[in-house]
mmJSON file of the N, C-alpha and C atoms, coordinates in Angstrom:
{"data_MODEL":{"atom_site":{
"group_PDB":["ATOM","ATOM","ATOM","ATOM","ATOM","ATOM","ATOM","ATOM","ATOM","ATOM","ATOM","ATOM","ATOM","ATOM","ATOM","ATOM","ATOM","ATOM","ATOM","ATOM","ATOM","ATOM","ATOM","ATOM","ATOM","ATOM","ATOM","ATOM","ATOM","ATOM","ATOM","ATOM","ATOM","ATOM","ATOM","ATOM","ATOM","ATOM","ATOM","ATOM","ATOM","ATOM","ATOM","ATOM","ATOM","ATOM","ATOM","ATOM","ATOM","ATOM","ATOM","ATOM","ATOM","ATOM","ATOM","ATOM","ATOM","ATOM","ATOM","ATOM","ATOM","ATOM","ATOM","ATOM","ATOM","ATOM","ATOM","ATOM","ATOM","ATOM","ATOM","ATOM","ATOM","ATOM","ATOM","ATOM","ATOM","ATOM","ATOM","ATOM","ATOM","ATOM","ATOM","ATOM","ATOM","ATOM","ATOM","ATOM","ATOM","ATOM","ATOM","ATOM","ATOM","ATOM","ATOM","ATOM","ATOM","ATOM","ATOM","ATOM","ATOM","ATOM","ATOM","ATOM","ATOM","ATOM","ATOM","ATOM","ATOM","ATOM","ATOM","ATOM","ATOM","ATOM","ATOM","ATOM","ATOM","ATOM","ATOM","ATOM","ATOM","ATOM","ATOM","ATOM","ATOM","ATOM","ATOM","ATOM","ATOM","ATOM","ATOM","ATOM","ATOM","ATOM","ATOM","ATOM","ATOM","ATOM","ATOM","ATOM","ATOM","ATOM","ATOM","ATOM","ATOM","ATOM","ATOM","ATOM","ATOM","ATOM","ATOM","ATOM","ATOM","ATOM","ATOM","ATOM","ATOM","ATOM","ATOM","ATOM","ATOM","ATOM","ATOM","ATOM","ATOM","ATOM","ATOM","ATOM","ATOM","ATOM","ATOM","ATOM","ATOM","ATOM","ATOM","ATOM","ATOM","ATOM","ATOM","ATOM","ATOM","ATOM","ATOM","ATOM","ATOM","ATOM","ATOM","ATOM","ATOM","ATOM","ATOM","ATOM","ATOM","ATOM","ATOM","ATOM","ATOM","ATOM","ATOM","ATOM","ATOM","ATOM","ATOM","ATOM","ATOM","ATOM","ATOM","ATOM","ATOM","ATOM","ATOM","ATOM","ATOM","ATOM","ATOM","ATOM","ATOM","ATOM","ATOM","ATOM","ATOM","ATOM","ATOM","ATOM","ATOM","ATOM","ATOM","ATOM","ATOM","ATOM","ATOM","ATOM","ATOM","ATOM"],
"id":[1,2,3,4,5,6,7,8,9,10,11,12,13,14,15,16,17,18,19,20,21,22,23,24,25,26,27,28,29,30,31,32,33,34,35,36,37,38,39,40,41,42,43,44,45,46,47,48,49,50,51,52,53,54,55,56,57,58,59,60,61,62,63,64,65,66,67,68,69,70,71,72,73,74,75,76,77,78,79,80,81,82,83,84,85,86,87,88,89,90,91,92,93,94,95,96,97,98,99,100,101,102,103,104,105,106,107,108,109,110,111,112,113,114,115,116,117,118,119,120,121,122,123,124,125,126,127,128,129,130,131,132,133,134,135,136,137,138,139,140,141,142,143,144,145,146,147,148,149,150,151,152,153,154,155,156,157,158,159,160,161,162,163,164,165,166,167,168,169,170,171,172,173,174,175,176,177,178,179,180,181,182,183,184,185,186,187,188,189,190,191,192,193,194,195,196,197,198,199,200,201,202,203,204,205,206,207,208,209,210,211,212,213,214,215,216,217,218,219,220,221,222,223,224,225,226,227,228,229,230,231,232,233,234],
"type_symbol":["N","C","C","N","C","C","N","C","C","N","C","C","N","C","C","N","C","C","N","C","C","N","C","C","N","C","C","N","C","C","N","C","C","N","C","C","N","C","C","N","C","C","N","C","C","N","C","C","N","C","C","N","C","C","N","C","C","N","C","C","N","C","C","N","C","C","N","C","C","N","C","C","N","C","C","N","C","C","N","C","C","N","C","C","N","C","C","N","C","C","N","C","C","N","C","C","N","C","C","N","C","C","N","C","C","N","C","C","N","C","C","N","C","C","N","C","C","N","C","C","N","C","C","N","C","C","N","C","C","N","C","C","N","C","C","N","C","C","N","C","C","N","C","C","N","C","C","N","C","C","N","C","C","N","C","C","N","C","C","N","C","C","N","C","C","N","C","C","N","C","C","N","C","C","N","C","C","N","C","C","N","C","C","N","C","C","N","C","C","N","C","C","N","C","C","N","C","C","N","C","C","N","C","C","N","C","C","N","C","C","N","C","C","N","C","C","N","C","C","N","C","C","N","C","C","N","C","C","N","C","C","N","C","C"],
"label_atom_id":["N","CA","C","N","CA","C","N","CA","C","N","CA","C","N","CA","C","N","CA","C","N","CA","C","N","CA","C","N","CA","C","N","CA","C","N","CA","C","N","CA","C","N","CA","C","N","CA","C","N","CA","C","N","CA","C","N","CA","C","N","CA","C","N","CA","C","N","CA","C","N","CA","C","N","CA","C","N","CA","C","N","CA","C","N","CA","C","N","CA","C","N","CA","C","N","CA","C","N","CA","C","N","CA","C","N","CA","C","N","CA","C","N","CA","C","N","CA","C","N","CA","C","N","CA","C","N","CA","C","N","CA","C","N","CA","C","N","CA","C","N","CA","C","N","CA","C","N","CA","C","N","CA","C","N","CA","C","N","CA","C","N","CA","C","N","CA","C","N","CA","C","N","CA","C","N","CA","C","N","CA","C","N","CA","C","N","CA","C","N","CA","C","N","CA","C","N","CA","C","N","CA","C","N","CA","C","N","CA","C","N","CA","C","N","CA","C","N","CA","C","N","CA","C","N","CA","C","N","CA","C","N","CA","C","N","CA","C","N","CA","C","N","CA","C","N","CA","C","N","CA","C","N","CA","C","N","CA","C","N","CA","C","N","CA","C","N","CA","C","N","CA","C"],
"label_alt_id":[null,null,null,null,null,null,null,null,null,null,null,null,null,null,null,null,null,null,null,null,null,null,null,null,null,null,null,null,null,null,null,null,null,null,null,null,null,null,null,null,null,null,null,null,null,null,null,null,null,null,null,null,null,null,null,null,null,null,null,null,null,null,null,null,null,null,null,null,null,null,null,null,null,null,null,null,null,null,null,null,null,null,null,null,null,null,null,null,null,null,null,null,null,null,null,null,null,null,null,null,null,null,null,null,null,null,null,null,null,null,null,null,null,null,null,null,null,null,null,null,null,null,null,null,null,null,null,null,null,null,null,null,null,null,null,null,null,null,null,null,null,null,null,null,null,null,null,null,null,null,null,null,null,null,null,null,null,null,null,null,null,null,null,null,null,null,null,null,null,null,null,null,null,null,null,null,null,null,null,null,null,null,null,null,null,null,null,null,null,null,null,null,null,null,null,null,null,null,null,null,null,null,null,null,null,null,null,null,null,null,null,null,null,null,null,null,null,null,null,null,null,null,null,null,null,null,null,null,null,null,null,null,null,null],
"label_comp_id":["UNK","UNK","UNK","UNK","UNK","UNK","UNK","UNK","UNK","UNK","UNK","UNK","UNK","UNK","UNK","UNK","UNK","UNK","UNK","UNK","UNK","UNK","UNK","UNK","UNK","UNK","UNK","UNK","UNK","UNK","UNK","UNK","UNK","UNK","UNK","UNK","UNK","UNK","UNK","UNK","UNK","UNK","UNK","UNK","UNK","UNK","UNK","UNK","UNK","UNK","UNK","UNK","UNK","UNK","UNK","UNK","UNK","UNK","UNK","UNK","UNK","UNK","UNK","UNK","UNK","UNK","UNK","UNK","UNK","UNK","UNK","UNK","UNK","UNK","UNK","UNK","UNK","UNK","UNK","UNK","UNK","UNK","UNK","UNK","UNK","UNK","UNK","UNK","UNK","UNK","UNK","UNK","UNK","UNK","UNK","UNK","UNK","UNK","UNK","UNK","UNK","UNK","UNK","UNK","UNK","UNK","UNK","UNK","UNK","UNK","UNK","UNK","UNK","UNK","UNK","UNK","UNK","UNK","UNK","UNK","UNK","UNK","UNK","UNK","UNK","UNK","UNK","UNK","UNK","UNK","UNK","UNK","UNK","UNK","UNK","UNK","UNK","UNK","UNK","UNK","UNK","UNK","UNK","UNK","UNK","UNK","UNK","UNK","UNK","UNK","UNK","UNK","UNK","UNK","UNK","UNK","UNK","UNK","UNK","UNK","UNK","UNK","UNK","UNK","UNK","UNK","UNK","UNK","UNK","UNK","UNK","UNK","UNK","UNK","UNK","UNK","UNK","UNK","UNK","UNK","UNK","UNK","UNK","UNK","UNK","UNK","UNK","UNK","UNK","UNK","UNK","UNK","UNK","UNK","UNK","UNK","UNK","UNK","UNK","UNK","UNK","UNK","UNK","UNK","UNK","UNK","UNK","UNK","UNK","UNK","UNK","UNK","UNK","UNK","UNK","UNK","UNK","UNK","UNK","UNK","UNK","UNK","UNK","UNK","UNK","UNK","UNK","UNK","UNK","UNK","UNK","UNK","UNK","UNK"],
"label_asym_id":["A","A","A","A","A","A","A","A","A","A","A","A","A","A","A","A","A","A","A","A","A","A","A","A","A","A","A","A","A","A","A","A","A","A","A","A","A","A","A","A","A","A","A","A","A","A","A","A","A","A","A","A","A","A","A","A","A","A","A","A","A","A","A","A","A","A","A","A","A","A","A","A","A","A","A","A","A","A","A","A","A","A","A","A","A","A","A","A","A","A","A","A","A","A","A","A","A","A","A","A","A","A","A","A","A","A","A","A","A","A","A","A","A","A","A","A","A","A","A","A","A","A","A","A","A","A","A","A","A","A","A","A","A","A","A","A","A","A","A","A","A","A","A","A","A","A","A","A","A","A","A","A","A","A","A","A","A","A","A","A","A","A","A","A","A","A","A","A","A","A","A","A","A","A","A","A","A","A","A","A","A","A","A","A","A","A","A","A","A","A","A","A","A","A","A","A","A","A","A","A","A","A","A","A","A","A","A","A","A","A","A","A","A","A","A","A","A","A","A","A","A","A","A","A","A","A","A","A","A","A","A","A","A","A"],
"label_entity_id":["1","1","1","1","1","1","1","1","1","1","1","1","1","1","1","1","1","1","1","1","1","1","1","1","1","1","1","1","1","1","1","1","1","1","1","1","1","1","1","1","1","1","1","1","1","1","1","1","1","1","1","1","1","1","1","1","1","1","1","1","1","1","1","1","1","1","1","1","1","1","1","1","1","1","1","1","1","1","1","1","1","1","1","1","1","1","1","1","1","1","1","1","1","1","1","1","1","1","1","1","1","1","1","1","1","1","1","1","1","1","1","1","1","1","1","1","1","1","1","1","1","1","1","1","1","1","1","1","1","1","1","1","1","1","1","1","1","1","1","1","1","1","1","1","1","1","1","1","1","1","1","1","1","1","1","1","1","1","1","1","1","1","1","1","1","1","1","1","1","1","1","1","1","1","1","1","1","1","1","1","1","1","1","1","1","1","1","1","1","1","1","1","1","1","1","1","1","1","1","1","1","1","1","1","1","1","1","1","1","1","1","1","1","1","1","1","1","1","1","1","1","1","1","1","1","1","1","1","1","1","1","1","1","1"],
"label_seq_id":[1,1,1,2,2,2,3,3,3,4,4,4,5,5,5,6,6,6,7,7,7,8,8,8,9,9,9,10,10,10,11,11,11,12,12,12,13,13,13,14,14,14,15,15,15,16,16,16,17,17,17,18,18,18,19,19,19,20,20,20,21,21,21,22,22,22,23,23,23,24,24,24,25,25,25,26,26,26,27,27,27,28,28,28,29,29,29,30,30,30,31,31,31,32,32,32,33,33,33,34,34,34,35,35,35,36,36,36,37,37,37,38,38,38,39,39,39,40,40,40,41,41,41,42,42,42,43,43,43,44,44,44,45,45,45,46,46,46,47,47,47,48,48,48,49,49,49,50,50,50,51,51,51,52,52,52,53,53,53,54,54,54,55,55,55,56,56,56,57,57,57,58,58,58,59,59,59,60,60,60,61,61,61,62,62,62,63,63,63,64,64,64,65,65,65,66,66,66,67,67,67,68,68,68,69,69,69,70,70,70,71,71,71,72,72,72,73,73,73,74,74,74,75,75,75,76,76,76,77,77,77,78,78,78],
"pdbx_PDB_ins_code":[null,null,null,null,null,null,null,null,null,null,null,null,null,null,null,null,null,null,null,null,null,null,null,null,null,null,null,null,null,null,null,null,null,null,null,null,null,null,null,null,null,null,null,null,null,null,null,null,null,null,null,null,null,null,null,null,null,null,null,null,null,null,null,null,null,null,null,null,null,null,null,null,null,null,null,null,null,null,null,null,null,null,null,null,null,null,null,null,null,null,null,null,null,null,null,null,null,null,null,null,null,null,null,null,null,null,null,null,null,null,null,null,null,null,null,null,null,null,null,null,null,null,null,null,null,null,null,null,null,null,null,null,null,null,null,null,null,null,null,null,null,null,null,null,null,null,null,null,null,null,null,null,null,null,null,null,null,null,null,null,null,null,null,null,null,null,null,null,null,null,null,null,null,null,null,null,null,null,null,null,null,null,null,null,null,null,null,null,null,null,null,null,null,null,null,null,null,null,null,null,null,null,null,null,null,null,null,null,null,null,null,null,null,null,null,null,null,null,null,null,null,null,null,null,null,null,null,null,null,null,null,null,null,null],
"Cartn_x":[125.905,126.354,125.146,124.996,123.68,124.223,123.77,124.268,123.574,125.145,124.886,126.009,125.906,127.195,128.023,128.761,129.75,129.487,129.713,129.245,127.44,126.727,125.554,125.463,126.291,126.336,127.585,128.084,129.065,128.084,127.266,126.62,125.08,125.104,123.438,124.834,125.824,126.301,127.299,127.306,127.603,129.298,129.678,130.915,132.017,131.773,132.353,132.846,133.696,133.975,132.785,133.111,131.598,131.59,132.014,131.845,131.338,131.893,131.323,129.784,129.605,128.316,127.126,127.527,126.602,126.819,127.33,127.142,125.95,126.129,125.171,123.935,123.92,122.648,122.222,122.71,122.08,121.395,122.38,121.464,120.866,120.833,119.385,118.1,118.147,116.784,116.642,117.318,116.503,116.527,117.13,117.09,116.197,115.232,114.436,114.795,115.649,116.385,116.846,117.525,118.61,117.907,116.293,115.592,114.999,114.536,114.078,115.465,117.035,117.561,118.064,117.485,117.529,117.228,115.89,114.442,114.364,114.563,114.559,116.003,116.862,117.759,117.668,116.718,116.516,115.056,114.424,113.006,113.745,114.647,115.394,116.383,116.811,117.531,116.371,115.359,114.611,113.469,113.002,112.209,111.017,110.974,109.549,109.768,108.449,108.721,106.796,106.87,106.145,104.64,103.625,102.132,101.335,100.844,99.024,99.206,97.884,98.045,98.995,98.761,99.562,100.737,101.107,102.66,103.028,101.973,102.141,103.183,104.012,104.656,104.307,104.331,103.799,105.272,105.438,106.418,105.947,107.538,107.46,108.132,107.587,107.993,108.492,109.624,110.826,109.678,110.031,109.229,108.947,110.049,109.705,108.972,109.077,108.1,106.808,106.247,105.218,104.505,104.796,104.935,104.583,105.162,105.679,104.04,103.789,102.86,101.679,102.015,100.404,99.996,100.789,101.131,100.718,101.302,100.465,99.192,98.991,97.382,96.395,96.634,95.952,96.164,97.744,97.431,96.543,95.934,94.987,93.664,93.446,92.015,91.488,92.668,92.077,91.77],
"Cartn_y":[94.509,94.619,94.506,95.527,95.727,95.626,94.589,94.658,95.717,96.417,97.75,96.973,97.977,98.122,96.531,96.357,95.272,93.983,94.175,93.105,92.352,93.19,92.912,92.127,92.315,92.047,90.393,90.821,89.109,88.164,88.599,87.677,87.311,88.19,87.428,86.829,87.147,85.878,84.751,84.701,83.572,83.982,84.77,84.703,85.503,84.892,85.306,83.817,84.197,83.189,82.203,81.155,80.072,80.779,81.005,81.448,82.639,83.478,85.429,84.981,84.133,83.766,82.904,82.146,81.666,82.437,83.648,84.858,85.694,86.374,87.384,86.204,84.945,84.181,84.065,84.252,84.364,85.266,86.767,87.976,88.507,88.063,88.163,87.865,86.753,86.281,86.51,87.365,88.656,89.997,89.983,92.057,92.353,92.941,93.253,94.366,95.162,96.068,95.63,94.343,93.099,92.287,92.354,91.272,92.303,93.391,94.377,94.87,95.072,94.853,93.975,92.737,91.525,91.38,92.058,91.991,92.666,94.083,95.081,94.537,94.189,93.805,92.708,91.675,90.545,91.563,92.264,92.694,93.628,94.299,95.296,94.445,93.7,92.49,91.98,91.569,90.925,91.627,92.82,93.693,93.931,93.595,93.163,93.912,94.574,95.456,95.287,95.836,95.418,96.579,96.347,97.389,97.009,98.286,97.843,97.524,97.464,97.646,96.891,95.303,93.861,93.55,94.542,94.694,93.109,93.547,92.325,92.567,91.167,91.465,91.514,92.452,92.762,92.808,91.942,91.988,93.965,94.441,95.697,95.7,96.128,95.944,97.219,97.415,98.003,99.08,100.859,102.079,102.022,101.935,101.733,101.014,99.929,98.429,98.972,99.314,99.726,100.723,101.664,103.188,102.61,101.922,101.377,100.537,99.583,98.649,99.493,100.609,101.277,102.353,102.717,103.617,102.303,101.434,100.37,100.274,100.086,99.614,100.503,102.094,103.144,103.597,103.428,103.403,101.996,100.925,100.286,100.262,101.204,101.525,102.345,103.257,104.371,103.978],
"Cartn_z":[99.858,98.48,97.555,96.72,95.65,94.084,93.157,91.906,90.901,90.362,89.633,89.145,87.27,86.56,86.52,86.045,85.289,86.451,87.81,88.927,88.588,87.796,87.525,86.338,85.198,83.939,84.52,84.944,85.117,85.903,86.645,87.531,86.737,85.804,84.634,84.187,83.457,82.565,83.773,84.684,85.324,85.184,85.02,84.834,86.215,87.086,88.41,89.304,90.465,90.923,91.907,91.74,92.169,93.564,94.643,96.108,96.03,94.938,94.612,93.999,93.051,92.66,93.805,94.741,95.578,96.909,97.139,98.185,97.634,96.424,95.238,95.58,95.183,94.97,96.367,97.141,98.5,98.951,98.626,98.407,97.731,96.635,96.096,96.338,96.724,97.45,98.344,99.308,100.371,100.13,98.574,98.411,97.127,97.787,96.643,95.787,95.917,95.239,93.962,94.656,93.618,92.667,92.918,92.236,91.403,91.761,90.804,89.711,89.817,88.863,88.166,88.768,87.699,86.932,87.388,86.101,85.158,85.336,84.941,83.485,84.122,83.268,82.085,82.814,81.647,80.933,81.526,80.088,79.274,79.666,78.732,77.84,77.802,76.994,75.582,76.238,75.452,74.793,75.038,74.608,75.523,76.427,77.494,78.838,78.982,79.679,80.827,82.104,82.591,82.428,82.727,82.288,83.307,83.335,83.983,85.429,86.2,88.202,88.175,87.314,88.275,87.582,86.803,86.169,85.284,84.475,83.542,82.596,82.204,81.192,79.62,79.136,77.384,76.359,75.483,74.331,73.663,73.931,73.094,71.908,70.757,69.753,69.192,68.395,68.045,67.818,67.808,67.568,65.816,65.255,63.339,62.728,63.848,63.113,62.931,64.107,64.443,63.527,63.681,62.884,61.127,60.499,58.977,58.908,59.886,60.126,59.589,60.501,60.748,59.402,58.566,57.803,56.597,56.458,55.06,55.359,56.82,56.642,56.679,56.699,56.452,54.869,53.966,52.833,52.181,53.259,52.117,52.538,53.214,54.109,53.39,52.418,51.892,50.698],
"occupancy":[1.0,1.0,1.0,1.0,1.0,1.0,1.0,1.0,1.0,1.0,1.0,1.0,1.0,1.0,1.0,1.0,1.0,1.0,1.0,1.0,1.0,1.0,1.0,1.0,1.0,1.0,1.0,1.0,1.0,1.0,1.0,1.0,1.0,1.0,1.0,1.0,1.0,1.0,1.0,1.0,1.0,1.0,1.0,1.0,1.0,1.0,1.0,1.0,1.0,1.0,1.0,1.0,1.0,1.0,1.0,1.0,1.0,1.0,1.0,1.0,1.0,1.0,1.0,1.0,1.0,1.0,1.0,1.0,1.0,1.0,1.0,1.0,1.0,1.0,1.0,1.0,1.0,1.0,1.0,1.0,1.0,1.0,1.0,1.0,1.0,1.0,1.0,1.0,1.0,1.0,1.0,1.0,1.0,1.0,1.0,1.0,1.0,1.0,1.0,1.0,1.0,1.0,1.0,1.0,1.0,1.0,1.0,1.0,1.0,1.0,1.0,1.0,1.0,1.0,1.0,1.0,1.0,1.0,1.0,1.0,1.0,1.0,1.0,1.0,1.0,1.0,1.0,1.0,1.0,1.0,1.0,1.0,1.0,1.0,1.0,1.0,1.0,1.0,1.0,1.0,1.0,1.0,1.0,1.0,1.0,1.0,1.0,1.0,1.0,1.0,1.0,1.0,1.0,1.0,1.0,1.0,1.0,1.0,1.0,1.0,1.0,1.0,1.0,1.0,1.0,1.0,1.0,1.0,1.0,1.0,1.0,1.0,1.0,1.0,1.0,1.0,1.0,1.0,1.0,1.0,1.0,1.0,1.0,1.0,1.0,1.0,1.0,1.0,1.0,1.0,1.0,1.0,1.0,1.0,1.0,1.0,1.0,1.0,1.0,1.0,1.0,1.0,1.0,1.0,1.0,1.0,1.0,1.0,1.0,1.0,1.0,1.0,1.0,1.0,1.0,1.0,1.0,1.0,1.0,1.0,1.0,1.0,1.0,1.0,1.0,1.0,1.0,1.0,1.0,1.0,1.0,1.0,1.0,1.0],
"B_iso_or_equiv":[0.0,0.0,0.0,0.0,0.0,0.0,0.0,0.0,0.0,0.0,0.0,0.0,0.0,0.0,0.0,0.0,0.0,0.0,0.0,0.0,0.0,0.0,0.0,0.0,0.0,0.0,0.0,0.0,0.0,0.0,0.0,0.0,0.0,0.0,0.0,0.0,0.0,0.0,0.0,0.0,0.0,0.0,0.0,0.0,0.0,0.0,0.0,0.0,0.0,0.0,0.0,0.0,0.0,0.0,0.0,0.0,0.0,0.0,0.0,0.0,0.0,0.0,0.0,0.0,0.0,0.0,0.0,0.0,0.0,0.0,0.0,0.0,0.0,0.0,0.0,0.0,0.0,0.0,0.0,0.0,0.0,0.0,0.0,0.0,0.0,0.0,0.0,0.0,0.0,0.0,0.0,0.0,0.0,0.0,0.0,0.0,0.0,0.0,0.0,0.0,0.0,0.0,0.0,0.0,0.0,0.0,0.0,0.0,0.0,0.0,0.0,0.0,0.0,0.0,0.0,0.0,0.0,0.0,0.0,0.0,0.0,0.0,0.0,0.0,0.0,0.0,0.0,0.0,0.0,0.0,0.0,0.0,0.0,0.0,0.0,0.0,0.0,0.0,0.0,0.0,0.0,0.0,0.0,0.0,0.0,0.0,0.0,0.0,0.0,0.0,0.0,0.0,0.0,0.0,0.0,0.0,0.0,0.0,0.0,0.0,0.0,0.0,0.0,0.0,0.0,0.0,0.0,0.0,0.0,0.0,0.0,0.0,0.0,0.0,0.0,0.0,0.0,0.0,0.0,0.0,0.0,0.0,0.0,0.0,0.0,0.0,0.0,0.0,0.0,0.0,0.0,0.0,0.0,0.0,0.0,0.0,0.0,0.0,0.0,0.0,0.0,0.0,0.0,0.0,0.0,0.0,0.0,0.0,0.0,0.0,0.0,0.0,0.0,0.0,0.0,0.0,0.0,0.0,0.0,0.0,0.0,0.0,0.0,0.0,0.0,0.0,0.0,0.0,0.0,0.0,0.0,0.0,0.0,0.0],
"pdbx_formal_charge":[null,null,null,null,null,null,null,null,null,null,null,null,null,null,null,null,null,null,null,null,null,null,null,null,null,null,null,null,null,null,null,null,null,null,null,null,null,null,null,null,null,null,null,null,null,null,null,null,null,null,null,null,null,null,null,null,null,null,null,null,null,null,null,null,null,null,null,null,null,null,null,null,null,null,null,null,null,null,null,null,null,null,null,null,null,null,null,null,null,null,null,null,null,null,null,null,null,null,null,null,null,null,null,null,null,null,null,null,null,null,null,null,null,null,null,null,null,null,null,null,null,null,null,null,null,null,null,null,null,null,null,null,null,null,null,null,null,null,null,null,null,null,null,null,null,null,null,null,null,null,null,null,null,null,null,null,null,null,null,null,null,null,null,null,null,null,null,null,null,null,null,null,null,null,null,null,null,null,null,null,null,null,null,null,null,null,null,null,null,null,null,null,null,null,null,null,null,null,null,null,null,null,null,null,null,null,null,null,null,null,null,null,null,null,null,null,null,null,null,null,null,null,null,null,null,null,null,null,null,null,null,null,null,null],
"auth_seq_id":[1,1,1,2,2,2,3,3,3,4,4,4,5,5,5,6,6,6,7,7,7,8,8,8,9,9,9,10,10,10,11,11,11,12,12,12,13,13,13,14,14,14,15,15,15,16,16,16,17,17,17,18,18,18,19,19,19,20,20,20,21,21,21,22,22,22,23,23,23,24,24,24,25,25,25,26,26,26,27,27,27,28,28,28,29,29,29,30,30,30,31,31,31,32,32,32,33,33,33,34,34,34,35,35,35,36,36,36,37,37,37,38,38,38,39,39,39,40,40,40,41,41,41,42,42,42,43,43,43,44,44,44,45,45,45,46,46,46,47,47,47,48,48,48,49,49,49,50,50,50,51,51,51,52,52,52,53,53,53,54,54,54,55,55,55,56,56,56,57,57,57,58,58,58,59,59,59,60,60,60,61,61,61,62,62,62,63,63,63,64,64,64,65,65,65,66,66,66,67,67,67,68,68,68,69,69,69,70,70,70,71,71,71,72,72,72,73,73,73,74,74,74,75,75,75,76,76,76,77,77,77,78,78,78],
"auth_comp_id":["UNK","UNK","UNK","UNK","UNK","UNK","UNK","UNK","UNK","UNK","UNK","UNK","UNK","UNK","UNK","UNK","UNK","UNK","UNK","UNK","UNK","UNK","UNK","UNK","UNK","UNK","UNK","UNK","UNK","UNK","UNK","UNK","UNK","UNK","UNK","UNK","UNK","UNK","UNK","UNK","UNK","UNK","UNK","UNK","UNK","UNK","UNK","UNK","UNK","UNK","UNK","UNK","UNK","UNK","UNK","UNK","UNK","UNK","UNK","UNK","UNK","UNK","UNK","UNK","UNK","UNK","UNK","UNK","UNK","UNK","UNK","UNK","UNK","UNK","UNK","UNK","UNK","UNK","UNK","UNK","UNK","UNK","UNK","UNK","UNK","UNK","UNK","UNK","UNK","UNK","UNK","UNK","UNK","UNK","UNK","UNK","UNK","UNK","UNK","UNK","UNK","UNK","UNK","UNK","UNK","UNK","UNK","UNK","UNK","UNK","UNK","UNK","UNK","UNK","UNK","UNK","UNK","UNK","UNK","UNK","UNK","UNK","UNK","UNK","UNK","UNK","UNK","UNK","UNK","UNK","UNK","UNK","UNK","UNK","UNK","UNK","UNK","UNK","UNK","UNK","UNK","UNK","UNK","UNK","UNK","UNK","UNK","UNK","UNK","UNK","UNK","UNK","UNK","UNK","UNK","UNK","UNK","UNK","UNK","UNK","UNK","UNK","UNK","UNK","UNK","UNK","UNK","UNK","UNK","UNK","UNK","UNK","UNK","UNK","UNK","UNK","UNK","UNK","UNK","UNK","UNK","UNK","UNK","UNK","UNK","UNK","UNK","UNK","UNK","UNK","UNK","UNK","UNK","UNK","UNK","UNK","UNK","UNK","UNK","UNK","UNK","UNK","UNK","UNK","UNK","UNK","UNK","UNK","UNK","UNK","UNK","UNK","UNK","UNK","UNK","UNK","UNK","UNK","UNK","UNK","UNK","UNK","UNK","UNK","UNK","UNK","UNK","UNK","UNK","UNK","UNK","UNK","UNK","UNK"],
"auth_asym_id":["A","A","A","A","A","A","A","A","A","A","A","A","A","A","A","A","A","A","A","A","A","A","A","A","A","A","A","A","A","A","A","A","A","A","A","A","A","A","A","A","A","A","A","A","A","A","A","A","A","A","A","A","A","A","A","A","A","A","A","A","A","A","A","A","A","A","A","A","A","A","A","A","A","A","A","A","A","A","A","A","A","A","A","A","A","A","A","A","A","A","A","A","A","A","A","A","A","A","A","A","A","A","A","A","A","A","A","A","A","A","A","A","A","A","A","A","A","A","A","A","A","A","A","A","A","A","A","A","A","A","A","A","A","A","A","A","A","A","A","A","A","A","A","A","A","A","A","A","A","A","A","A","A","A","A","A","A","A","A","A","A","A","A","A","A","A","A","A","A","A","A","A","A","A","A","A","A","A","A","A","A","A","A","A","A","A","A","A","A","A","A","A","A","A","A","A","A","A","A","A","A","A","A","A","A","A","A","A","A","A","A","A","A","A","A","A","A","A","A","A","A","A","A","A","A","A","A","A","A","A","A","A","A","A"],
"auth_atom_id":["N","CA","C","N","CA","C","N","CA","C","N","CA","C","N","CA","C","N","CA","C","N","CA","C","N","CA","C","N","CA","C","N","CA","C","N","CA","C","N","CA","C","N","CA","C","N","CA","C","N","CA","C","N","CA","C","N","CA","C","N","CA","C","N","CA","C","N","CA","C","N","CA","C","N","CA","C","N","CA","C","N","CA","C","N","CA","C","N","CA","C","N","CA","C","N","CA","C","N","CA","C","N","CA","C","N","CA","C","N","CA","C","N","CA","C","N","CA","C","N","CA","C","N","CA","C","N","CA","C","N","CA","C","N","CA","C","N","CA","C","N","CA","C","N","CA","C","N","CA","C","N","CA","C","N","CA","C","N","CA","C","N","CA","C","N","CA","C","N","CA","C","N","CA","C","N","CA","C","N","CA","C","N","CA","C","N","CA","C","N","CA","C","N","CA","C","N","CA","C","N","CA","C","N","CA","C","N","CA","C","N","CA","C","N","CA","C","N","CA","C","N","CA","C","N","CA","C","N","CA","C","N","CA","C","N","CA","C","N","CA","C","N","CA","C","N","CA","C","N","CA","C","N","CA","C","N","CA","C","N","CA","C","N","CA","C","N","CA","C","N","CA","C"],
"pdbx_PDB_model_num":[1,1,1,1,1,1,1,1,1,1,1,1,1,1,1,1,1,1,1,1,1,1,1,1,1,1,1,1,1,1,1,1,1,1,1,1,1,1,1,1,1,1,1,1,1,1,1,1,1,1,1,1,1,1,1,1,1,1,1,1,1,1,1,1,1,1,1,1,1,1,1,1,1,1,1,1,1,1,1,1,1,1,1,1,1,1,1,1,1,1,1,1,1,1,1,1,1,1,1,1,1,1,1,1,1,1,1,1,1,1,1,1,1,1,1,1,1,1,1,1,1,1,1,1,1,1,1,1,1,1,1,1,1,1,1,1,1,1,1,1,1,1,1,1,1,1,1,1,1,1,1,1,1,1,1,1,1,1,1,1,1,1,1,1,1,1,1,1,1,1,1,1,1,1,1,1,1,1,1,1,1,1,1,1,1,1,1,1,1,1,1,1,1,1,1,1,1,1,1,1,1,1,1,1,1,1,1,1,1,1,1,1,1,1,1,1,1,1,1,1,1,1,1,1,1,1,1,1,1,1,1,1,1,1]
}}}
């Protein structure tokens, strides 16, 4: 059993039965499939996403913020 879809989303929020939750917590910690959509699931939650050879984690910041940021500080460069 591999967590995808709504079984994935009840088991980050804990909201399954305690025996369905310490079976999943068992297999997780031998399926790397399961640990890569864990992850994948909590950096996409929080904005953080992984970079570079050793897959570091870097805070990504919203595309507009950015963009708006960079656009004032070239109108005061000029």
């Amino acid at each position: 059993m591999h967590l995808y879809g709504d079984i994935l989303e009840k088991y980050v929020s804990r909201d399954l039965p305690a025996q369905m939750l310490g079976s999943i917590d068992a297999h997780v910690s031998n399926c790397l499939s399961c640990t890569h959509a864990l992850a994948a699931h909590a950096t996409a939650d929080t904005n953080w996403e992984r970079r570079g050879w050793l897959g570091r984690l870097v805070r990504v910041d919203a595309p507009g913020l950015t963009d708006t940021g960079d656009t004032e500080l070239r109108a005061r460069a000029a």
